[in-house]
C-alpha positions in Angstrom: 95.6 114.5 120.5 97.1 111.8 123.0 95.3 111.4 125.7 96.9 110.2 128.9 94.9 107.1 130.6 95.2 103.8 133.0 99.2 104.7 133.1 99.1 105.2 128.9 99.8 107.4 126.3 97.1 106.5 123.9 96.0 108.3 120.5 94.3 107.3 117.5 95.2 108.3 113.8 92.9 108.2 111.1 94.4 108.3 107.2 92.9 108.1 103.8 93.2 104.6 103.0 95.0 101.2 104.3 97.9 101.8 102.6 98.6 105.2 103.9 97.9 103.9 107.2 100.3 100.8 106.8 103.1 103.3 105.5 102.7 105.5 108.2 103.3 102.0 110.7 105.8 101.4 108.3 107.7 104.6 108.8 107.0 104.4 112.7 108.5 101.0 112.8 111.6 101.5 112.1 112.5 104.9 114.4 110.9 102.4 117.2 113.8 99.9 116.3 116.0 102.7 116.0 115.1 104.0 119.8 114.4 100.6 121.0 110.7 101.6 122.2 108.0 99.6 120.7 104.2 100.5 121.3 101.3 98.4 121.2 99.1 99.4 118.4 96.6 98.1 116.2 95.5 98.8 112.5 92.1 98.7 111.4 91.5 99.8 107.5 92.4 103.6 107.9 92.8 103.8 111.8 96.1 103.0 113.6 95.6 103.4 117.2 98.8 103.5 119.8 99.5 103.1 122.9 102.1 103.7 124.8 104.1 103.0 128.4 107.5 101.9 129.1 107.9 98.6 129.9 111.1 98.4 132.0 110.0 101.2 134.2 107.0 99.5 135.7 104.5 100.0 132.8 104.3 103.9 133.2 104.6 106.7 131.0 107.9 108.1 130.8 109.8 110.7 128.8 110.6 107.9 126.2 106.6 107.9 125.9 106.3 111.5 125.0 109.8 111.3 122.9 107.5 108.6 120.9 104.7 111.0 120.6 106.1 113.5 119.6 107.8 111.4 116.5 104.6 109.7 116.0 102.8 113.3 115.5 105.6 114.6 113.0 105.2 111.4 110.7 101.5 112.0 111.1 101.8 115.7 109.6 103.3 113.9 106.6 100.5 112.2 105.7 97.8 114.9 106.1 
């Protein structure tokens, strides 16, 4: 679940492999180009972990932040 912290929307998922969890980046990528709303993250073997705030509001979480989320869950439930 994505937990709200230090002005952050942060969640970790965990997949079966690397490549599973480089698709799912993959997929996520390009809806972030698409909406223009790109999270930090970082990929280690099967974990991608995300955070996110919007940048051009001050660094806070916004509605863009939970629109990401949300997306982010959905391509999640396609890999499990």
């Amino acid at each position: 679940m994505w937990e709200e912290k230090d002005n952050k929307l942060i969640r970790s998922f965990t997949f079966e492999d690397f490549q599973s969890a480089f698709a799912f980046m993959t997929k996520l990528a390009l809806y972030a180009e698409q909406v223009n709303h790109h999270p930090y993250w970082s990929n280690i073997y099967n974990r991608v972990t995300i955070e996110l705030c919007t940048h051009d509001a001050g660094d806070v979480v916004t509605d863009k932040d939970y629109n990401f989320a949300r997306a982010a869950d959905a391509f999640y439930a396609k890999f499990v």
